[in-house]
N, C-alpha and C positions, 0 to 999 in steps of 0.2 A: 504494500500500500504506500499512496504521495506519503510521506510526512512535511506539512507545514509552518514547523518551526524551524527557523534556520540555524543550522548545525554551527556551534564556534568556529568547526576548522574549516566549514566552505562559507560562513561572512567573507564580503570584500572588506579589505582594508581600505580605511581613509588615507586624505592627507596625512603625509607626516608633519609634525607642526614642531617650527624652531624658535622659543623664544628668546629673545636676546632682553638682559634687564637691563634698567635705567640707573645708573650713577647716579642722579637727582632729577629730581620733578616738583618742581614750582606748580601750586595751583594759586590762582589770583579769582579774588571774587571780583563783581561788576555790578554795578549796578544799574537800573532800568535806564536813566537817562544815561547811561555810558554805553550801554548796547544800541542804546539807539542812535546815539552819534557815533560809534563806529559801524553801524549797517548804513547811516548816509553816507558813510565817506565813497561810495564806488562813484558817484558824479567828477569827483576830482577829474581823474582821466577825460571825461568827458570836457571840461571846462576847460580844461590845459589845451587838447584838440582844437576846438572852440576857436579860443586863443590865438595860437600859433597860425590856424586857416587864416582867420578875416588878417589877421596883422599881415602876413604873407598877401593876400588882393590889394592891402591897405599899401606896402611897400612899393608894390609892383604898379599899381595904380601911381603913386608919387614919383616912379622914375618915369613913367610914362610920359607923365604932365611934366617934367623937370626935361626932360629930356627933344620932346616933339614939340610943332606948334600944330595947333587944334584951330582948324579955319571956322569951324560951326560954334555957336555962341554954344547952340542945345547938347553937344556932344563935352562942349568941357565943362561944362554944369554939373551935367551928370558924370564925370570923373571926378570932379571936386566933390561932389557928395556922395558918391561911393568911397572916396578917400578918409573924408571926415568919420563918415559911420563908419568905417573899419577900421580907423585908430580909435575910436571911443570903443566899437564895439567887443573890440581886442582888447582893451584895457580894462572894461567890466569884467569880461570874461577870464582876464588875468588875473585880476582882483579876488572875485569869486571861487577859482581854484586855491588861491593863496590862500584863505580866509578857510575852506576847506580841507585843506591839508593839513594848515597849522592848526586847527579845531582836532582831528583825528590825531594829530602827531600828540599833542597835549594829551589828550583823553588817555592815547596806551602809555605816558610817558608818567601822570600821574596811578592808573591802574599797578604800574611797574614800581614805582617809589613807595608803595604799599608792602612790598616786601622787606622786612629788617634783612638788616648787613649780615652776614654769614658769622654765627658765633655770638651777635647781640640776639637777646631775645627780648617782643615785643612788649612795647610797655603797660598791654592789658595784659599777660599774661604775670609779669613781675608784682604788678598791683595784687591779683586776686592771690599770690603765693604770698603776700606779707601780710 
C-alpha cells in the first residue's frame, strides 16, 4: 500500500542557510514627525533635476541673446522671458532641493546623535541606577 507520510530519508532537503553575525548593531528609535520627513526626502533628486534642466535653457538661452542679433522685436521677447523664468525658475528649484536635503541630512544626523559614545552610558539609564 501508498504510504502518505513522508519518510525522513526521502524528505528533500532545503536550502542550506549560512549565517554570518554582526560585530555590532545600533538600533535608533524615530519618531513620527522624523519618519515623515525622511519619507519626503525622495523629491530632492527631483528638484536638483528640476534645477540643473531650466538653468541649462536659462544659460543656453543667454549665450544665444549674448551672442546673435535677433531682427524680430516678438522672437527676442520671448528669449528674454524664457531666460528670466529659467534663472528664477532654477533658483526656486535650487533652493527647494537645498532646503530639502538639508531638512533630511539634519533629521538622520540628529536621529544619529541619539546614540551615547561607545563606553558612556546614557544618562536615563545612570539616573534610574542611582
Amino acid at each position: 500500500m501508498f504510504d502518505p507520510a513522508p519518510n525522513e530519508d526521502s524528505a528533500p532537503l532545503g536550502p542550506a542557510i549560512h549565517r554570518a553575525r554582526l560585530d555590532k548593531l545600533s538600533i535608533f528609535e524615530v519618531s513620527e514627525s522624523e519618519l515623515e520627513t525622511l519619507e519626503r526626502g525622495s523629491p530632492d533628486s527631483l528638484f536638483l533635476n528640476l534645477a540643473i534642466f531650466v538653468l541649462s535653457v536659462a544659460i543656453s538661452f543667454s549665450i544665444a541673446l549674448g551672442t546673435t542679433t535677433i531682427t524680430s522685436d516678438r522672437v527676442f521677447i520671448i528669449f528674454v522671458i524664457v531666460t528670466v523664468i529659467g534663472y528664477l525658475a532654477g533658483a526656486t528649484f535650487g533652493f527647494l532641493w537645498w532646503r530639502s536635503y538639508r531638512s533630511v541630512k539634519s533629521v538622520a544626523k540628529q536621529i544619529r546623535n541619539r546614540l551615547s559614545p561607545e563606553g558612556v552610558r546614557a544618562t536615563s539609564e545612570t539616573k534610574n541606577e542611582t
